[in-house]
N, C-alpha and C positions, 0 to 999 in steps of 0.2 A: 745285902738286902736293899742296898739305891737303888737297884739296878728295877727290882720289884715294883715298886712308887714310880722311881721314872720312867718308866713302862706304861703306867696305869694314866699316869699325866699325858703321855707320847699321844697312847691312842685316843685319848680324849682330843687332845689336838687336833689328830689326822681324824675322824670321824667330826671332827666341827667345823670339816674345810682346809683345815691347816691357814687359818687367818695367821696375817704377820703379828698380832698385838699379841695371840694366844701362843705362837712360837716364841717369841720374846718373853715370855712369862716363863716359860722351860729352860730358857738356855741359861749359861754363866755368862758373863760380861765378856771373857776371853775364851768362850768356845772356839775352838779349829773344825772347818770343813773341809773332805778330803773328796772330789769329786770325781766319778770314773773318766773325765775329758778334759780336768784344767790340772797340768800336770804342780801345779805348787800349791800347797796350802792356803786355804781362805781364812784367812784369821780376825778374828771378832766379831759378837753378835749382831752387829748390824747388818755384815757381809751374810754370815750363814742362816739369817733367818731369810735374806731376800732370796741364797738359793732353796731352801727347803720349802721357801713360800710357790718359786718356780716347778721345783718336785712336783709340789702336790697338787697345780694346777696340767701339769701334763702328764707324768705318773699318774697321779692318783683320780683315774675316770673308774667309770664305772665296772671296769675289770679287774684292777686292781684288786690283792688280796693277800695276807701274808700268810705262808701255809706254816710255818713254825717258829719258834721260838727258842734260841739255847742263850740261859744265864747264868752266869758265873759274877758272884761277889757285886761289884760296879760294872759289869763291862755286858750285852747282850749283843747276838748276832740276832738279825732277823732277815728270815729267807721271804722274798717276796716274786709274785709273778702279775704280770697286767699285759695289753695288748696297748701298741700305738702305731694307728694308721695303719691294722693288717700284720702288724711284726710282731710278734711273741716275745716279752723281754721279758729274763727274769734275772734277779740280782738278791743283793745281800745290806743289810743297815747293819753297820758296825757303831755300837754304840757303847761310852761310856761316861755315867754317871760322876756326881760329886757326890757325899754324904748325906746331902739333902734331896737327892732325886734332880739335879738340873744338870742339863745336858754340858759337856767338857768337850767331846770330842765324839766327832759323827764321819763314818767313812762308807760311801757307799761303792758297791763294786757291781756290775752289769758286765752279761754276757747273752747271747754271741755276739759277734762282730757288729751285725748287722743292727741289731738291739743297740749298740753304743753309739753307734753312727745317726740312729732317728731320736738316741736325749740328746746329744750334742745337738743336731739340728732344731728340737723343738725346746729346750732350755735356753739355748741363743737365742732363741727368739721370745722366749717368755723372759729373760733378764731383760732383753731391747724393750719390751712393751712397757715391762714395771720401773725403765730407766724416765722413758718416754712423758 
């Protein structure tokens, strides 16, 4: 039933911008982010809220959408589809809860090729700007 709550918390986030202070209220202290371009684990909330702050500044425009939803216990998959710069990406948020609804572990996976190639380009550069 975490998985329910932090779901309801998640989209409140992603629908209020996905601000860094309102991701940082969701996550555990030692969340891991699993990104589809940096092949090692990003470990603690400091790291995975800057990437999911990136997400949702480049993901999440105005096409953005998630078409469904499957939960099990703590753990939800979410299918998602958006357009960037003309390319059709669509991918998956691997998510799993703690027993309070705060995010543990978030993996996200994009396909096709071409799709993985313009987050790596436009995440690079939304991590450079918010380093900046």
């Amino acid at each position: 039933m975490s998985a329910a709550l932090g779901l309801k918390k998640w989209h409140e986030v992603i629908d209020g911008g996905s601000q860094p202070d309102a991701l940082s209220a969701i996550m555990q202290e030692d969340a891991v982010f699993h990104s589809p371009v940096v092949n090692t684990p990003q470990k603690g909330r400091p790291i995975v809220v800057a990437y999911l702050s990136a997400a949702g500044a480049t993901l999440g425009n105005d096409s953005f959408q998630y078409l469904r939803e499957i939960v099990d216990g703590n753990n939800a998959v979410l299918e998602f589809q958006t357009e960037m710069e003309g390319i059709q990406v669509n991918g998956i948020d691997m998510i799993t809860f703690d027993d309070e609804g705060l995010i543990t572990d978030f993996k996200v996976m994009v396909r096709p090729l071409k799709a993985v190639n313009k987050v790596w380009e436009m995440m690079a550069a939304q991590l450079e700007r918010a380093k900046g």
